[in-house]
NUGUZA-523862 format. One line per 3 residues: their letters; for each residue x, y, z of N, C-alpha, C. Coordinates in steps of 0.1 Angstrom, whole numbers. Layout:
N
A = X Y Z X Y Z X Y Z | ...;
***
This chain:
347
XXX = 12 320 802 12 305 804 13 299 790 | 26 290 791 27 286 775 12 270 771 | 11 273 760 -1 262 757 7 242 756;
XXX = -1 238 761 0 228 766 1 217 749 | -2 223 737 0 219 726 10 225 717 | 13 216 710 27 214 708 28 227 694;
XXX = 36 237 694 38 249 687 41 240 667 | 39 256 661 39 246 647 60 247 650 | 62 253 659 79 255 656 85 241 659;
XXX = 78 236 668 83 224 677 82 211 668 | 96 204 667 97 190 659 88 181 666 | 81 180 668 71 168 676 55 171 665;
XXX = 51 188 664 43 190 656 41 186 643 | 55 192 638 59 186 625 57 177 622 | 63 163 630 57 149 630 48 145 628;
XXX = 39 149 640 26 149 639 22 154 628 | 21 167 622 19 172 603 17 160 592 | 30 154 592 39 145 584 31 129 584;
XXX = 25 129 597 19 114 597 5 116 596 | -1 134 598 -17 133 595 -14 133 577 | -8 141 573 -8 141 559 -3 132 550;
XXX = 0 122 558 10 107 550 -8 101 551 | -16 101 564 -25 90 567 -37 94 558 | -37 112 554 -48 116 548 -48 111 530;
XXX = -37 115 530 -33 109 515 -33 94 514 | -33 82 522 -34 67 517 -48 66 520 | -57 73 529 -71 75 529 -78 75 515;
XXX = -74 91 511 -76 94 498 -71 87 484 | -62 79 486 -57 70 476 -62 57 475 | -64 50 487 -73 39 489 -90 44 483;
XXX = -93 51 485 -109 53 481 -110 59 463 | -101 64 462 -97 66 451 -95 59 443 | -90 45 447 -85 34 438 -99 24 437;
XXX = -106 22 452 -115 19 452 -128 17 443 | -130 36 441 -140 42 434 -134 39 416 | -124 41 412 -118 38 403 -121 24 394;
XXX = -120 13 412 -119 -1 406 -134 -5 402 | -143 3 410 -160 -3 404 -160 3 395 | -153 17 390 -165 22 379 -157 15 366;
XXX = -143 9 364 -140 0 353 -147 -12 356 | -152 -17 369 -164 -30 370 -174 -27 361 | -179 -14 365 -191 -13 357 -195 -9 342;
XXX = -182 -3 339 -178 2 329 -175 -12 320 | -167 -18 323 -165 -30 318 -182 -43 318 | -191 -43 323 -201 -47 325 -210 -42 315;
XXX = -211 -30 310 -221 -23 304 -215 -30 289 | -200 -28 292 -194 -32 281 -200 -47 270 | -198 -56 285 -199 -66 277 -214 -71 274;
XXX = -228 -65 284 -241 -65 284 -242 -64 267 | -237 -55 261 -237 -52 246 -234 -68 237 | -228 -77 244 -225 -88 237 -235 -100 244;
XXX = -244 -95 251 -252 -107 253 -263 -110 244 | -263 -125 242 -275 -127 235 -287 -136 240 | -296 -139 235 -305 -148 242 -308 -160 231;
XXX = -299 -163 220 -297 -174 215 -288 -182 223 | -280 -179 230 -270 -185 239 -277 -199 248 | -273 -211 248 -282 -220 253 -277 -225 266;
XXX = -267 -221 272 -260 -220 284 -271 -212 294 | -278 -214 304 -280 -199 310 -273 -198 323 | -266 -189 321 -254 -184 336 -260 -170 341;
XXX = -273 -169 338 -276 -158 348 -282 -158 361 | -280 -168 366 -285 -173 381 -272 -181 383 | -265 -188 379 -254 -197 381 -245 -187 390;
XXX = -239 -192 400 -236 -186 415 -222 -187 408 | -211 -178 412 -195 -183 408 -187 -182 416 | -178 -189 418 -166 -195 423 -152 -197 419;
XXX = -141 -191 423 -133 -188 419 -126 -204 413 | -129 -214 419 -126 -227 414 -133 -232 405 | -147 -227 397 -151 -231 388 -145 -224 373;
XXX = -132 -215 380 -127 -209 364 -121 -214 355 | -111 -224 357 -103 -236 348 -113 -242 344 | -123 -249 351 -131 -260 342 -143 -252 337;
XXX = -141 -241 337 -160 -232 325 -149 -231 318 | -133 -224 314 -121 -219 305 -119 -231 296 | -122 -241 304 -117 -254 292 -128 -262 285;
XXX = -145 -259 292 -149 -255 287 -155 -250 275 | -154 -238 277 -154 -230 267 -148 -232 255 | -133 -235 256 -127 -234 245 -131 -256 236;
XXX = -132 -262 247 -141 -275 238 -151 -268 232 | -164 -262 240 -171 -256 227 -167 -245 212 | -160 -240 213 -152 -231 204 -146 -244 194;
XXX = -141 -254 203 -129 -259 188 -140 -269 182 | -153 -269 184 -161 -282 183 -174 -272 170 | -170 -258 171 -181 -253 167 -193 -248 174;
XXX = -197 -253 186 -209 -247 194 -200 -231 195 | -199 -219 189 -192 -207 195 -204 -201 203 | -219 -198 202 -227 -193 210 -223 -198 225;
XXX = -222 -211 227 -218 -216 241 -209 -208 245 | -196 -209 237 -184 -205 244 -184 -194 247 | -192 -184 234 -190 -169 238 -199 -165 253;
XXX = -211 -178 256 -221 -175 266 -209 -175 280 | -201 -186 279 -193 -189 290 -181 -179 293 | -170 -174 280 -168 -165 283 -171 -151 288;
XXX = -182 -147 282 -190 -137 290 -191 -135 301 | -195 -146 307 -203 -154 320 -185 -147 333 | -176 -154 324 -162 -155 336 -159 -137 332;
XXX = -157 -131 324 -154 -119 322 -154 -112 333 | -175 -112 334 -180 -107 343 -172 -109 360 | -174 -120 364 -167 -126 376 -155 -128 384;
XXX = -148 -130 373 -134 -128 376 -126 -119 382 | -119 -116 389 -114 -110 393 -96 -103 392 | -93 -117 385 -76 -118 379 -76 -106 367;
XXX = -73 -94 368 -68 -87 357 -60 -95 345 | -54 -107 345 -47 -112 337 -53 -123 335 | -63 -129 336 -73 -140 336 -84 -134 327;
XXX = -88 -122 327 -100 -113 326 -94 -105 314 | -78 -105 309 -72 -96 298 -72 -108 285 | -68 -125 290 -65 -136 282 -81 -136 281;
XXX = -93 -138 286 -111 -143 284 -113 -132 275 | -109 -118 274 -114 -107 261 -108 -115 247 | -97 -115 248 -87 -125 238 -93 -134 233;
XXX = -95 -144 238 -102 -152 240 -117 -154 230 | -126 -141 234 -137 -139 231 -143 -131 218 | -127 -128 218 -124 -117 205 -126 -126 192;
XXX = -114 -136 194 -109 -148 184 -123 -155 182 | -133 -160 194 -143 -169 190 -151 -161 182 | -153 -149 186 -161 -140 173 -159 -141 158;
XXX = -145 -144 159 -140 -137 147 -139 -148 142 | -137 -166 144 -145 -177 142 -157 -179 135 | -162 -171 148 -177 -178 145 -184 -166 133;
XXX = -173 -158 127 -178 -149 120 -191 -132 124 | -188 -138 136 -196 -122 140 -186 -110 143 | -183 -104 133 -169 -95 122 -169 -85 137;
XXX = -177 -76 136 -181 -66 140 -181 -63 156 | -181 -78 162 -181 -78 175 -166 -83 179 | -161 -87 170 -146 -92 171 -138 -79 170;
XXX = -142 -71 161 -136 -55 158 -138 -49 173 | -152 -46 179 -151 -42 190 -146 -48 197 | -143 -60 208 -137 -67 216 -116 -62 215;
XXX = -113 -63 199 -102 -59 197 -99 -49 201 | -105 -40 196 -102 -26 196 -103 -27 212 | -109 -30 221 -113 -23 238 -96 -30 240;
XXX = -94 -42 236 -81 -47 243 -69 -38 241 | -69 -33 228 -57 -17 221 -63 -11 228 | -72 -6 231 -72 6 240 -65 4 255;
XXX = -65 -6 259 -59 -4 274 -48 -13 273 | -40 -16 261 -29 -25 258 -23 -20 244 | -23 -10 240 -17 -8 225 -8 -16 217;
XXX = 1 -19 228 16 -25 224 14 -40 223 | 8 -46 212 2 -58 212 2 -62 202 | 12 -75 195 12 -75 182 1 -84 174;
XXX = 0 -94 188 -6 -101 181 -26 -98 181 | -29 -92 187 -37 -85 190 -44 -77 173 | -31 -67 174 -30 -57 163 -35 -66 148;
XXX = -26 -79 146 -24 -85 135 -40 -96 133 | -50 -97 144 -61 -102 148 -73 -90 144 | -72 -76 148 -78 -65 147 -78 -69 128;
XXX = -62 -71 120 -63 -66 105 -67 -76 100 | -67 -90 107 -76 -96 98 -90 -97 94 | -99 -83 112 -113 -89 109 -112 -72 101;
XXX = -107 -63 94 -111 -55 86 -106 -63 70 | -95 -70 73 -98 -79 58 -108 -83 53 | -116 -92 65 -128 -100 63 -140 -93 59;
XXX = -137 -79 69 -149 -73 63 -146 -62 49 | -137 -65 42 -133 -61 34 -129 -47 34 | -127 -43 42 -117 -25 44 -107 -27 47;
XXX = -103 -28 31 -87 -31 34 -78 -19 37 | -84 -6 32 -77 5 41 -72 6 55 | -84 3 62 -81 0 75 -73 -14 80;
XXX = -73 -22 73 -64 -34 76 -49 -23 74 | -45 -20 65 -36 -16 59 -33 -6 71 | -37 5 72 -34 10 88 -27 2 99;
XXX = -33 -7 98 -29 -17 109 -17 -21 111 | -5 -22 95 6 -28 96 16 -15 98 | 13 -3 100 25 4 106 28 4 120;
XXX = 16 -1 126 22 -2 145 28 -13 149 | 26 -24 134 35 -39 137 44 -37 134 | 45 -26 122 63 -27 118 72 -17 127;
XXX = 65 -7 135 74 0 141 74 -12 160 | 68 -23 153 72 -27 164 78 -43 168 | 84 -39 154 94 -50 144 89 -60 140;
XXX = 77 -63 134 73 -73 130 74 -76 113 | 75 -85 111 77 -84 99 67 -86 90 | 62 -77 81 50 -72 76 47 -75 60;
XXX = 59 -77 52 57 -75 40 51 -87 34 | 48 -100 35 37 -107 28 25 -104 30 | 17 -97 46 9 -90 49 6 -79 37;
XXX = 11 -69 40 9 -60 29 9 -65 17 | 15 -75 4 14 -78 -4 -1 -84 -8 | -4 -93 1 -16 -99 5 -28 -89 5;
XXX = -28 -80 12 -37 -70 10 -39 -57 -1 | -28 -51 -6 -26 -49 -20 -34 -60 -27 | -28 -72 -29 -41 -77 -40 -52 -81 -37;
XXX = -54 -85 -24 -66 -85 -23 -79 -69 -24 | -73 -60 -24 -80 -49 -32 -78 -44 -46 | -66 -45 -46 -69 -49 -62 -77 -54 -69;
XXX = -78 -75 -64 -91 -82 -69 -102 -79 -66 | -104 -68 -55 -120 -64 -56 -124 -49 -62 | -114 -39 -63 -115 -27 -67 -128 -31 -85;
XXX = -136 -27 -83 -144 -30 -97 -142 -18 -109 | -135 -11 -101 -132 6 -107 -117 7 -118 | -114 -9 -112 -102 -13 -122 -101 -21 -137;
XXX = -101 -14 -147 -102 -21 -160 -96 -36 -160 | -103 -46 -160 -94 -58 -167 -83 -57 -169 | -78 -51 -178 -66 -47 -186 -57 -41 -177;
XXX = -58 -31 -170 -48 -25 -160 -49 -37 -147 | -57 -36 -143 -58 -48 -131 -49 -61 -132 | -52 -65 -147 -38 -80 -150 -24 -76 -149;
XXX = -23 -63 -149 -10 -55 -153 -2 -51 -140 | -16 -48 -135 -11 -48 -119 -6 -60 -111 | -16 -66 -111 -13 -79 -106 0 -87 -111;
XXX = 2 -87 -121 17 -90 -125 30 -81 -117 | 29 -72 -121 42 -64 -109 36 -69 -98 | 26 -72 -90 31 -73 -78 35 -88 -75;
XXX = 31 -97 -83 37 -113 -85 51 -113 -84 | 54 -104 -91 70 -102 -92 81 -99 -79 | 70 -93 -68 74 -89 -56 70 -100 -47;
XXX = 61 -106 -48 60 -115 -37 54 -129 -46 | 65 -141 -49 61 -152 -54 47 -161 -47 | 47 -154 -31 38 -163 -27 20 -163 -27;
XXX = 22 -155 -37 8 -149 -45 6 -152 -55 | 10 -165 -63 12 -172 -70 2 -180 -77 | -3 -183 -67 -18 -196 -66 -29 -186 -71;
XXX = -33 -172 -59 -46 -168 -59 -40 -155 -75 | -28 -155 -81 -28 -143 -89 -34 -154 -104 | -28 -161 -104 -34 -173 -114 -45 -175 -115;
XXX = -53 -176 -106 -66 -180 -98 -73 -169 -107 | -70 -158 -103 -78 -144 -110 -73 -141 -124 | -65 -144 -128 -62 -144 -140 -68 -151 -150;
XXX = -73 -166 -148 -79 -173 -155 -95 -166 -155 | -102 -159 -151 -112 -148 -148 -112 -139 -155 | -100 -135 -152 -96 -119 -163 -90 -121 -178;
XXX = -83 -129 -177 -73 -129 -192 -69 -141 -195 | -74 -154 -195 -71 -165 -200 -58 -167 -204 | -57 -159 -218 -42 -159 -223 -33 -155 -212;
XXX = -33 -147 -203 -20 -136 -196 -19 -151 -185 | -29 -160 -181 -31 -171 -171 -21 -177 -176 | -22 -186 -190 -15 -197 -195 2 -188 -196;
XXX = 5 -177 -201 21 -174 -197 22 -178 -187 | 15 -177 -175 23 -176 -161 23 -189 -156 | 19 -202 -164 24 -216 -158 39 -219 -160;
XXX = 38 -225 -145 53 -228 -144 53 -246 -139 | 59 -250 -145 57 -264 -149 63 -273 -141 | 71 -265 -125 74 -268 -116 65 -263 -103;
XXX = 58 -255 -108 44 -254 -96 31 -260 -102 | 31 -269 -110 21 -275 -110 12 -278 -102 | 18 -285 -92 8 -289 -83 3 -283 -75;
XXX = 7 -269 -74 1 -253 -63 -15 -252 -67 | -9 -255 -85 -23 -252 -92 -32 -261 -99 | -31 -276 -93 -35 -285 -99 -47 -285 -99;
XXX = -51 -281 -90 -72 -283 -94 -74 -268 -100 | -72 -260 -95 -71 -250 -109 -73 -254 -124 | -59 -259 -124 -60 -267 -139 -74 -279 -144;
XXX = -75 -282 -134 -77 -297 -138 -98 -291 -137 | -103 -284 -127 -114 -279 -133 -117 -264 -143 | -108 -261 -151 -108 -255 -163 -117 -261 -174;
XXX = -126 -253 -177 -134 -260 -190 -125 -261 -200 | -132 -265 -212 -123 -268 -222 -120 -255 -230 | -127 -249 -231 -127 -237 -238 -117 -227 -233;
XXX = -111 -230 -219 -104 -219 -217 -89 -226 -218 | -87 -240 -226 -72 -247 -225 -69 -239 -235 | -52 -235 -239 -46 -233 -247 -39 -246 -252;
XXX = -44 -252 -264 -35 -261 -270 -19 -257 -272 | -20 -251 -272 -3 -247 -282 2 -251 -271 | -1 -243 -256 10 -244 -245 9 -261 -236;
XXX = -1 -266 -238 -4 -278 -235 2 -289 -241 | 4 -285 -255 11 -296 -261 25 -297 -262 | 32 -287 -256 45 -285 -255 53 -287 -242;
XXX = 43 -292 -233 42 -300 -217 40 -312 -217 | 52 -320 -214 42 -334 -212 36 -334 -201 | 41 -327 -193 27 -331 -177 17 -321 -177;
XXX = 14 -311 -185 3 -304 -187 0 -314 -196 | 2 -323 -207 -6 -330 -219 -8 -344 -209 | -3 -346 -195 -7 -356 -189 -19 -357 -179;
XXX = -19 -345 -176 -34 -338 -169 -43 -340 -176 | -42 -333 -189 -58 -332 -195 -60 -340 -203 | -52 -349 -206 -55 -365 -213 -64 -375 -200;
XXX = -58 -375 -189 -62 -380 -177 -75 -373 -174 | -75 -357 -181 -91 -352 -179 -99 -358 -187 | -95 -363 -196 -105 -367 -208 -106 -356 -220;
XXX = -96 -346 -215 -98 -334 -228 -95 -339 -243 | -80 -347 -242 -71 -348 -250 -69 -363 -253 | -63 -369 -268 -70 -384 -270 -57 -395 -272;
XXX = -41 -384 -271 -34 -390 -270 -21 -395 -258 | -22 -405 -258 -16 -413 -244 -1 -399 -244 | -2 -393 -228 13 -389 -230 20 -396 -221;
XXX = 39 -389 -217 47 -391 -211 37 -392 -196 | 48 -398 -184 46 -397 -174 51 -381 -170 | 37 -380 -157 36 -363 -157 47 -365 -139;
XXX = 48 -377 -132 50 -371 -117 43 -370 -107 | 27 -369 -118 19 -366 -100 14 -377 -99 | 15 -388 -90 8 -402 -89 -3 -403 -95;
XXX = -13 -394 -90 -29 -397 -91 -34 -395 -108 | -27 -385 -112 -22 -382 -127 -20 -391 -136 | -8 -398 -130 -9 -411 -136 -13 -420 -139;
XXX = -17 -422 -127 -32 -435 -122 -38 -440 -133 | -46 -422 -134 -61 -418 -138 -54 -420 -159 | -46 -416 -161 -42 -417 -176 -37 -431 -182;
XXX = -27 -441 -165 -28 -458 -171 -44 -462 -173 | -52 -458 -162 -65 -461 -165 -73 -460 -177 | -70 -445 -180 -81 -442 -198 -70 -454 -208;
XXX = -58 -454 -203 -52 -464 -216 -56 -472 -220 | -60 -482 -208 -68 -495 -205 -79 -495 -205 | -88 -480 -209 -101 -483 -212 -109 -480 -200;
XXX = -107 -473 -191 -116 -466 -179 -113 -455 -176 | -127 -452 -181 -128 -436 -186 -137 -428 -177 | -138 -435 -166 -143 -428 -154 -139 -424 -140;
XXX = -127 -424 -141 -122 -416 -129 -121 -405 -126 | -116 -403 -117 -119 -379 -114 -105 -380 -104 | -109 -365 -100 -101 -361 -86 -106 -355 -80;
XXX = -104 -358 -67 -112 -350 -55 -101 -341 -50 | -108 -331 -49 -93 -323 -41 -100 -318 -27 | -88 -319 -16 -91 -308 -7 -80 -304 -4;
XXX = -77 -293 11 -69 -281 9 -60 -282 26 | -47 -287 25 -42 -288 34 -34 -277 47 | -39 -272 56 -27 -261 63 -16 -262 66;
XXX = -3 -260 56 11 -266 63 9 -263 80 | 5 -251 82 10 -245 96 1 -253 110 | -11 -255 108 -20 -260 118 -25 -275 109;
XXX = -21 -280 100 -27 -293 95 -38 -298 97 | -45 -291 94 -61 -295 92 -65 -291 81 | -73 -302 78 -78 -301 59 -91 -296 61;
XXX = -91 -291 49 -109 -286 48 -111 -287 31 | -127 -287 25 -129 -289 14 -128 -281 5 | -125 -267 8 -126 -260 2 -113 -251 -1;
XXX = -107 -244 -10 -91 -237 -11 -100 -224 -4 | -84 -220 2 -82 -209 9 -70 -203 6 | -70 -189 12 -57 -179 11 -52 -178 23;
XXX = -64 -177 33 -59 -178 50 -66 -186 56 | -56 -200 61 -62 -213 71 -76 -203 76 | -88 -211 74 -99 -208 85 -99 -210 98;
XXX = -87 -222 97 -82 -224 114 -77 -213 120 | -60 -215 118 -52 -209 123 -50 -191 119 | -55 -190 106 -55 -179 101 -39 -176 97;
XXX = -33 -184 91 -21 -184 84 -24 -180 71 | -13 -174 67 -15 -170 47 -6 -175 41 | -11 -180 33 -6 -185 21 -4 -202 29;
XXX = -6 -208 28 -1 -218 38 -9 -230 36 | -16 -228 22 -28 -240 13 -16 -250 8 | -23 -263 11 -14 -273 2 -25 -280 -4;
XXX = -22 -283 -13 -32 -292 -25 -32 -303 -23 | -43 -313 -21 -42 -327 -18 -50 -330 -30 | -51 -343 -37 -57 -350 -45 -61 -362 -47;
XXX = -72 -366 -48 -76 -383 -42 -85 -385 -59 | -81 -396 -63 -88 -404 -70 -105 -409 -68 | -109 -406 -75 -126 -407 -72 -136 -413 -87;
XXX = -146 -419 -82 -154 -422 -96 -156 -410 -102 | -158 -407 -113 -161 -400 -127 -181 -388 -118 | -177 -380 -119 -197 -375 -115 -198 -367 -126;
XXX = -215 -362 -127 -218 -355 -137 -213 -341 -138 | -205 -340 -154 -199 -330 -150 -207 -315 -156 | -198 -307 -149 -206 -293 -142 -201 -286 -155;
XXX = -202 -273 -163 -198 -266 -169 -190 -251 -163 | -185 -251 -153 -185 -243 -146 -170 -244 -138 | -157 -233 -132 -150 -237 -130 -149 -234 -114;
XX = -141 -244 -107 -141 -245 -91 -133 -237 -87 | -127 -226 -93 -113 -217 -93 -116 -211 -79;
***
């Protein structure tokens, strides 16, 4: 008596084969993916536990979430970040990390949380946040070029330097980067004689003009004399407060008197006692009709413009604190009363 179930010969079996083993495998694939998706929940959770703090003045650890509360804690957040509160922001980003559920919502809040670190100057947590994003995104330029600025900051410039061969193999254009970091270890290597160090720094001025400002800047430090060859009497004003808080002791007459707008500066400083040519730079002028006529108390105030994100700050820089652009300082200068003066230079 043949069996009432169907032979493995018989195409009906087969079928049946083909649909247990199609339904056993999306079983196994579903739970798979499942299991998969909590332990990067948790994994990712443990992760960010490591970045909580209890200075944070936000408390979101009872605060219930809602997929519509994500745009307004995101906007937020980043009011607290451009305002300076970063503990807030970083509390709020945290807070959505955790909850979120948009892989692409949850890839831009790491981003995000990276940058306010690396703001708010906590180096080391910005380095980790980077790095987790290269780990599951390698191919990331802008990312990459964020990672080398928090090993600039923290001064390994080795490892910054690492950084620019996965930008350039991934066509970015690298070379003021690298110049930039070359001297910036250069200027810190202490292992470097004065003498070879100025030497150095000259060939590489040669290679990249726009190292101009900060090679001068260190020069006046190192070699006074090697400083004064390198004025150029059409970048004046790159280097005008450079010049202008120089003690007296480190002017070279010879090369000052053979400038009329270098002998227009430091007459206008009060260094020098006779009236010169007009130098070009308004405030310059101002301040030297002024000592003509007998007011001998004017100054300059300088602060430090971002061509790229235009926000000023008091202090010169090499990379916007904003935007984190290089080279990208512009010299502003405002007329001011005369203060007690300091012996000391603002280089």
């Amino acid at each position: 008596m043949d069996s009432i179930l169907p032979s493995y010969r018989d195409p009906l079996f087969s079928i049946l084969l083909i649909i247990t083993l199609s339904l056993m495998v999306a079983v196994l694939t579903y739970v798979w993916g499942a299991y998969r998706q909590q332990k990067e929940k948790s994994t990712l959770r443990k992760f960010l536990e490591k970045f909580e703090s209890a200075e944070c003045a936000l408390d979101t650890a009872t605060m219930p979430f809602d997929q519509a509360m994500f745009k307004p804690l995101a906007l937020l957040a980043k009011a607290f970040e451009n305002s300076g509160e970063y503990h807030k922001a970083i509390n709020i980003y945290l807070y959505l990390i955790k909850h979120t559920t948009n892989q692409i919502d949850k890839g831009d809040l790491m981003e995000r949380l990276g940058q306010t670190y690396l703001h708010a100057g906590f180096l080391e947590r910005a380095r980790v946040i980077f790095s987790e994003i290269l780990h599951k995104q390698p191919r990331t330029p802008h990312i990459l070029y964020e990672l080398g600025i928090v090993y600039e900051m923290m001064r390994e410039y080795d490892k910054a330097m690492e950084v620019i061969e996965p930008l350039r193999a991934q066509g970015e254009e690298t070379g003021e980067l690298e110049k930039f970091l070359q001297f910036e270890k250069i200027s810190s290597n202490k292992q470097i004689v004065p003498q070879d160090k100025v030497k150095i720094l000259l060939e590489l001025l040669e290679t990249e003009p726009a190292l101009y400002r900060p090679v001068v800047s260190l020069l006046f430090r190192l070699d006074t004399p090697a400083a004064w060859e390198l004025i150029d009497t059409q970048s004046l004003h790159m280097i005008l407060d450079i010049l202008w808080f120089l003690p007296y002791s480190q002017l070279d007459l010879d090369v000052i008197s053979k400038d009329p707008r270098l002998t227009a500066i430091y007459f206008a400083k009060g260094y020098l006692q006779h009236p010169p040519e007009k130098s070009g730079i308004f405030a310059i002028d101002l301040l030297a009709a002024a000592r003509v006529n007998g007011f001998e108390e004017g100054d300059l105030l300088f602060s430090y413009l971002c061509r790229k994100c235009k926000q000023s700050f008091p202090i010169s820089f090499t990379r916007c604190p904003n935007c984190l652009a290089l080279n990208s300082i512009e010299v502003e200068e405002s007329i001011a009363k005369q203060r007690a003066q300091t012996d000391y230079s603002l280089q």
